[in-house]
C-alpha positions in Angstrom: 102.9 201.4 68.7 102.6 200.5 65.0 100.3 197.6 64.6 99.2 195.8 61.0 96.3 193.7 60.5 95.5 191.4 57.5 92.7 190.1 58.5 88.9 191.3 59.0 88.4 193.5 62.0 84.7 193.8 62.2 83.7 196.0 65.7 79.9 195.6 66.5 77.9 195.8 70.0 76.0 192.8 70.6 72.4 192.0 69.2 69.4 190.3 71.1 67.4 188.3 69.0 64.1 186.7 69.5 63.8 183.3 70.2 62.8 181.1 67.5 59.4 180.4 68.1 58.8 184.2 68.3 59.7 184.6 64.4 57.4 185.9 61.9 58.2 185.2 58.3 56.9 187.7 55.9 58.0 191.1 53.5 60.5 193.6 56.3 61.0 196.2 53.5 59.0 199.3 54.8 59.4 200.7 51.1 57.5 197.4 49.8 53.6 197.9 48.8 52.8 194.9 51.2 55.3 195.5 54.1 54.2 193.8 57.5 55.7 195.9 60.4 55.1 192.9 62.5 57.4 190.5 60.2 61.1 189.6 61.8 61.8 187.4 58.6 62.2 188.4 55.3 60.7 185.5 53.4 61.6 187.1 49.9 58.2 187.6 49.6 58.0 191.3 49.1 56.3 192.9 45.9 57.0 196.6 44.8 55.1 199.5 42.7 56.3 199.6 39.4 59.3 201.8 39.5 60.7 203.8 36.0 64.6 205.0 35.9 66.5 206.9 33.4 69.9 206.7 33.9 72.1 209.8 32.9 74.4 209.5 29.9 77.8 210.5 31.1 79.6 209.5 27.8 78.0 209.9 24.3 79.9 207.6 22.4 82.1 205.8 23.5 85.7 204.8 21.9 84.8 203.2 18.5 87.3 200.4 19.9 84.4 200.0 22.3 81.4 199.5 19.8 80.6 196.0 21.2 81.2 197.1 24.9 79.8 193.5 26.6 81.2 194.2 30.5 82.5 196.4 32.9 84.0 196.7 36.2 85.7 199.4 38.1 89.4 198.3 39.4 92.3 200.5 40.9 90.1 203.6 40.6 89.1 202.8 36.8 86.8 201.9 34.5 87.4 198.8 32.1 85.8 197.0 30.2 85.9 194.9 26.5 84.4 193.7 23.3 81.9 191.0 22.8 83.2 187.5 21.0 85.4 188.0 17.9 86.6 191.5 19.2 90.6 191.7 20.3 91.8 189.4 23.4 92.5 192.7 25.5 90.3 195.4 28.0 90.6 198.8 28.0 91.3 201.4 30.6 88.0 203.8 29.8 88.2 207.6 30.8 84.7 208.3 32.6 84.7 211.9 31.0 85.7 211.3 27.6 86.0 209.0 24.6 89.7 208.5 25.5 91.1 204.9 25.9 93.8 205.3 28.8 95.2 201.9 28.1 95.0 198.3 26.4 95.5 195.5 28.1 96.0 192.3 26.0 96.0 188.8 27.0 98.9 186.8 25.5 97.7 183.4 24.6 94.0 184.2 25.7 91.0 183.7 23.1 87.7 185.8 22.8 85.0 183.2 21.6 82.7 185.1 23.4 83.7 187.2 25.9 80.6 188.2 28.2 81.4 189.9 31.9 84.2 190.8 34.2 84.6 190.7 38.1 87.3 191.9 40.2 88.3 190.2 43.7 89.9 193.1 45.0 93.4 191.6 43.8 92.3 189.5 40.6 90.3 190.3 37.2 88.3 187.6 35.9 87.0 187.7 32.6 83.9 185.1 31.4 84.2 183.7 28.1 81.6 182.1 28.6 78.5 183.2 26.1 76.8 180.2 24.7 74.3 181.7 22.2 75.1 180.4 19.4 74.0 176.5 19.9 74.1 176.2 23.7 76.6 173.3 23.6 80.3 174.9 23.6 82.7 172.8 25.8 85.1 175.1 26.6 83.3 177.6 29.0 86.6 179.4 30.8 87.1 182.0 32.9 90.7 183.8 32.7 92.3 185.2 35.7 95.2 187.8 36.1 96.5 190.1 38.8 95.2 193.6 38.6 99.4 194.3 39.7 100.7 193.0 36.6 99.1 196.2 34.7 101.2 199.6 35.1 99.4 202.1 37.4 100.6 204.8 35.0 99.1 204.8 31.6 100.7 208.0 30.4 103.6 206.1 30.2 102.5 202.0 29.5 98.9 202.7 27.2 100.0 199.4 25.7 100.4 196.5 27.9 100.6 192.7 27.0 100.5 190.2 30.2 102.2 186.9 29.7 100.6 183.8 29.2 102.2 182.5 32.0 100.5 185.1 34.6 97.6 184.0 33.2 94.7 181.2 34.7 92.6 179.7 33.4 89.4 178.3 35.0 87.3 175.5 33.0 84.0 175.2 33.9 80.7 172.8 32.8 77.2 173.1 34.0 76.2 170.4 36.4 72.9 169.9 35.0 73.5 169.8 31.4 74.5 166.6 30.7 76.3 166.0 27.2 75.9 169.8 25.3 73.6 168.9 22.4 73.4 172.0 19.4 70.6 173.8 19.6 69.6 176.7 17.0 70.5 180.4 17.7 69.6 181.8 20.8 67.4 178.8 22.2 69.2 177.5 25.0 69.2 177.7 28.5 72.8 177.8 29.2 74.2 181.1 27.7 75.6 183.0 30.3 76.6 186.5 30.9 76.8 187.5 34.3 79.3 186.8 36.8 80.4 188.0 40.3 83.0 187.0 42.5 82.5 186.8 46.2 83.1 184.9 49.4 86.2 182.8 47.6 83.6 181.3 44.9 82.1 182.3 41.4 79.0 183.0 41.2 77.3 183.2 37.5 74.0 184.3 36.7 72.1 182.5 33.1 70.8 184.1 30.5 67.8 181.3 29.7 66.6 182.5 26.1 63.6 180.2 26.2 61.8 180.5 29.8 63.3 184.5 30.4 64.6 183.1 33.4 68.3 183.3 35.5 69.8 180.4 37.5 72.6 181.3 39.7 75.2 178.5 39.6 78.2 178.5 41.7 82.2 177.4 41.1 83.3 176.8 44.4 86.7 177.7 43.8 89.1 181.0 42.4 91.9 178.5 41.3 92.9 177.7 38.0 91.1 173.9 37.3 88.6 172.4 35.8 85.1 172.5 37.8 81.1 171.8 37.9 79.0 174.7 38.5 75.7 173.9 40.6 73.0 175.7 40.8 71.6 177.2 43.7 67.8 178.9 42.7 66.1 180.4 39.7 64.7 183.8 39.5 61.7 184.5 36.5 63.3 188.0 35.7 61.3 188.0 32.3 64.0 189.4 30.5 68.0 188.2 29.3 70.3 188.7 32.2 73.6 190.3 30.6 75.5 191.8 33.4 76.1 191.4 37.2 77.8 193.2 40.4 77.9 193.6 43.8 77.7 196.5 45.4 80.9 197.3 47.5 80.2 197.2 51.8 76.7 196.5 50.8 74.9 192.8 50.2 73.1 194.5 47.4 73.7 192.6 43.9 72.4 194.4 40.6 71.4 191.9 37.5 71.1 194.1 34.3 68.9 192.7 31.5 66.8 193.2 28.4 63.8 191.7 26.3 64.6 191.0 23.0 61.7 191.3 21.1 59.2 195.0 20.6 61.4 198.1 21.4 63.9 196.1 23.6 62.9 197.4 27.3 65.5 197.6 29.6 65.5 196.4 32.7 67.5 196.1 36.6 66.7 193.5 39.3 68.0 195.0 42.6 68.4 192.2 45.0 69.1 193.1 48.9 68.4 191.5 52.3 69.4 187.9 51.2 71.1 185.1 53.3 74.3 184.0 52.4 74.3 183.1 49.2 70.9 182.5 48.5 71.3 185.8 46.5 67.4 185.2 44.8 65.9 184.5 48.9 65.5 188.2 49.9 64.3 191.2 48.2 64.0 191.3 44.5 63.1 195.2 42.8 63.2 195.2 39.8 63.9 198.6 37.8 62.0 199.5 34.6 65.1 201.4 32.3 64.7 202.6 28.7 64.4 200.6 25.6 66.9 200.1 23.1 66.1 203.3 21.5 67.4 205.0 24.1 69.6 202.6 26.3 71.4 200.7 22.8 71.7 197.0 23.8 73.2 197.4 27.3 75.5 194.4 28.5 78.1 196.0 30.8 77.4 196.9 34.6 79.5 197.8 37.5 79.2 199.7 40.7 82.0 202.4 41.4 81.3 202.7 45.3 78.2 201.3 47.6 75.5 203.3 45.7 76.7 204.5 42.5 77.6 202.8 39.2 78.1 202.7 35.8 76.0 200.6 33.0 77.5 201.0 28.5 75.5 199.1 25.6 77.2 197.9 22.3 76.2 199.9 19.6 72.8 199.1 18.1 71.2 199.9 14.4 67.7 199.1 13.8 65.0 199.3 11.3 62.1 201.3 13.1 59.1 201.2 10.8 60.9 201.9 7.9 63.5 203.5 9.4 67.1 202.9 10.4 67.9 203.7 13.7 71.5 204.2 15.2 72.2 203.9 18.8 75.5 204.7 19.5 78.0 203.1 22.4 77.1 204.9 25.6 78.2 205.4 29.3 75.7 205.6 31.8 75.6 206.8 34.9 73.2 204.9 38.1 72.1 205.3 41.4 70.2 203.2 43.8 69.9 204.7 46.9 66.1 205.9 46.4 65.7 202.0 45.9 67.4 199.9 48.5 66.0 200.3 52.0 68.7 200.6 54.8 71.8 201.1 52.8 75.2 200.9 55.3 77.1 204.5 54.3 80.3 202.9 53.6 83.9 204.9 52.6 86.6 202.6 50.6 90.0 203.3 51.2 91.8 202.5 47.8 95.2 204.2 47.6 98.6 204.0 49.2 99.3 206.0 52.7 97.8 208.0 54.8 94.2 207.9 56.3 93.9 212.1 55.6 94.8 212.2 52.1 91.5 212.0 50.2 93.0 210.7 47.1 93.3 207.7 48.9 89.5 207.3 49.2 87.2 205.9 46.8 85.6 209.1 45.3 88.3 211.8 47.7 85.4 210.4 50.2 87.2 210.6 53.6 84.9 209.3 56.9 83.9 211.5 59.1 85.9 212.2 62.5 84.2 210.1 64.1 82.0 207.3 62.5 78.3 206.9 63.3 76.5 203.9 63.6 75.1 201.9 60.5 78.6 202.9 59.1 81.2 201.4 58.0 85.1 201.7 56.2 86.2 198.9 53.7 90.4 198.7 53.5 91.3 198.2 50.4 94.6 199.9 49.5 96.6 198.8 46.5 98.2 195.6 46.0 101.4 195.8 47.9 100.3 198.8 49.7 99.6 200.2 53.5 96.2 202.3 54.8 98.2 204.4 57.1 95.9 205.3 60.5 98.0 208.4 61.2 95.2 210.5 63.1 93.1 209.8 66.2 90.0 208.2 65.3 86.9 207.1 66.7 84.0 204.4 66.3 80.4 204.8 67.3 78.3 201.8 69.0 77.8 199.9 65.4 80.1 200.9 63.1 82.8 198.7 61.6 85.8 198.4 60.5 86.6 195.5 57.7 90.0 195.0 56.2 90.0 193.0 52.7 91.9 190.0 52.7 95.2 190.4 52.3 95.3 193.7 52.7 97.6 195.9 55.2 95.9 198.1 58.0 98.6 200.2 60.1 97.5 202.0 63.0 100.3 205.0 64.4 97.0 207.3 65.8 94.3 206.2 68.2 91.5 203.9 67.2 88.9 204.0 70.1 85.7 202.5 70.1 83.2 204.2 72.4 
């Protein structure tokens, strides 16, 4: 029997919980320096050592295209990612290995004022120009959208594509509690922005507040093209500029990438895990002390490539350093967080086109196991337009899942069993 599902299967045994009148609020992260084992809340409210992190160069420099590299975000098993404001209305197709740029993408009709992050929905790339540095009162905050289907799979043979206005959306956007945008001088406003992530159907952005070091996560409650109010939800004193943003895939892990402007410009990453819904700042906030400028450039781009690992670039930076200059070329780092995130769910992507046994379908050639444990889980994702074909036998352990992405085909010829 041939059977294909496009919706989420989720398979799960039941959970007791405790009444509510037996719940104690407190910090549930065992790796947490004030962890209470009798907690069965997390109230946010747990605090960590100071923790130091170097990620690992993998590309050293980047394209000279790419000197202003201000986002990332891995799509269709690749990298992309584009210049700050000013730069070309395109992204670029970035080899992981190399300095190679496997293929521009412009936008036809598009502008880059000031082009700050990228997300990707699993079928649609959206693309924030929304910086607001300069004076804090530009009117035409926008987010474009466009299928990730409209760009040829083979860049051998398309390295140059243009997609047409017309397969383009727009989304218009103001700030609900801004009022009338009044100028302010550079870089002294609380509604710059360059951070975004997409989940759950809405757009969720993530302030870079130049005067209190601070991030409010503001929501669009939409994906269509429109005009809309973002509201915001909470405010997280991160002490540095938030410039990047990402989910991590199977996991409700979000990464905010940042820096302090002033001294040596130190480098830093909030990890934020074991939240509720949205309330992405209610759970557990680590933050990650990374190099400084001298080492990690002016970093602006973030995006995880599977559940734990991840990639991070910097625009080129040259500074004066006590008398003398310093030149930090466009990098490529590399990141991992699983020493830092308690209880992480394993979790394989399916990404291609066919068969379950083919690991070039898999995110990383990472095929499951046989049969999958518990804590486990396998995202379907194949291509737009394309099947994840069950053709083996396969089995599911008490607590593993299952979860098909919207709009996505799962066909099941083998066995599924769930013991």
């Amino acid at each position: 029997m041939k059977l294909t599902f496009l919706v989420i299967i989720t398979f799960t045994t039941g959970i007791t919980r405790p009444p509510v009148y037996s719940q104690v609020p407190g910090c549930t992260d065992a790796a947490a320096s004030n962890y209470n084992a009798s907690a069965t809340v997390n109230n946010g409210s747990c605090t960590y050592s100071a923790t130091t992190y170097t990620p690992p160069i993998k590309v050293d420099p980047i394209s000279d295209t790419l000197v202003e590299s201000s986002g990332l975000q891995w799509a269709g098993n690749a990298l992309w990612s584009f210049n700050d404001g000013g730069g070309s209305v395109a992204i670029y197709r970035i080899d992981t290995l190399t300095n190679t740029l496997q293929q521009r993408v412009y936008l036809q009709g598009a502008t880059n004022v000031d082009w700050e992050d990228i997300a990707f929905d699993g079928t649609y790339f959206y693309v924030g120009d929304f910086g607001n540095n300069a004076n804090g009162a530009r009117t035409d905050l926008k987010i474009y959208k466009f299928l990730l289907s409209s760009i040829p799979a083979d860049y051998n043979a398309n390295p140059v594509v243009t997609i047409p206005a017309g397969q383009i959306n727009v989304i218009n956007f103001i700030y609900s509690d801004q009022g009338i945008p009044v100028a302010t001088s550079n870089n002294n406003t609380k509604y710059d922005c360059e951070a975004m992530i997409v989940n759950n159907g809405k757009i969720h952005l993530f302030t870079k507040n130049w005067i209190a070091l601070t991030s409010t996560h503001y929501v669009i409650n939409s994906l269509a093209a429109g005009n809309y109010t973002a509201t915001p939800v909470d405010t997280l004193a991160t002490g540095f500029l938030v410039t990047a943003a990402d989910k991590s895939p199977g996991q409700d892990v979000i990464a905010l990438l940042g820096y302090q402007a002033t001294g040596f410009g130190n480098h830093f990453m909030y990890l934020l895990s074991d939240y509720r819904g949205e309330n992405y700042f209610g759970g557990n906030k680590r933050r990650i002390d990374l190099p400084n400028a001298l080492e990690m450039g002016q970093a602006e781009g973030l995006a995880f490539k599977n559940s734990t690992d991840g990639y991070i670039s910097n625009e080129k930076v040259v500074r004066n350093v006590f008398g003398t200059m310093v030149t930090v070329n466009q990098k490529l780092h590399g990141f991992n967080i699983s020493n830092y995130v308690s209880n992480l769910i394993t979790t394989y992507i399916f990404t291609g086109n066919g068969n379950w046994d083919n690991p070039a379908n898999w995110s990383s050639n990472k095929i499951p196991p046989a049969i999958l444990t518990g804590n486990s889980q396998i995202l379907i994702d194949p291509l737009d337009g394309g099947n994840c074909v069950l053709n083996i036998a396969y089995t599911l352990s008490a607590g593993a899942k299952i979860i098909v992405n919207n709009n996505k085909n799962f066909v099941i010829q083998g066995n599924l069993t769930q013991q």
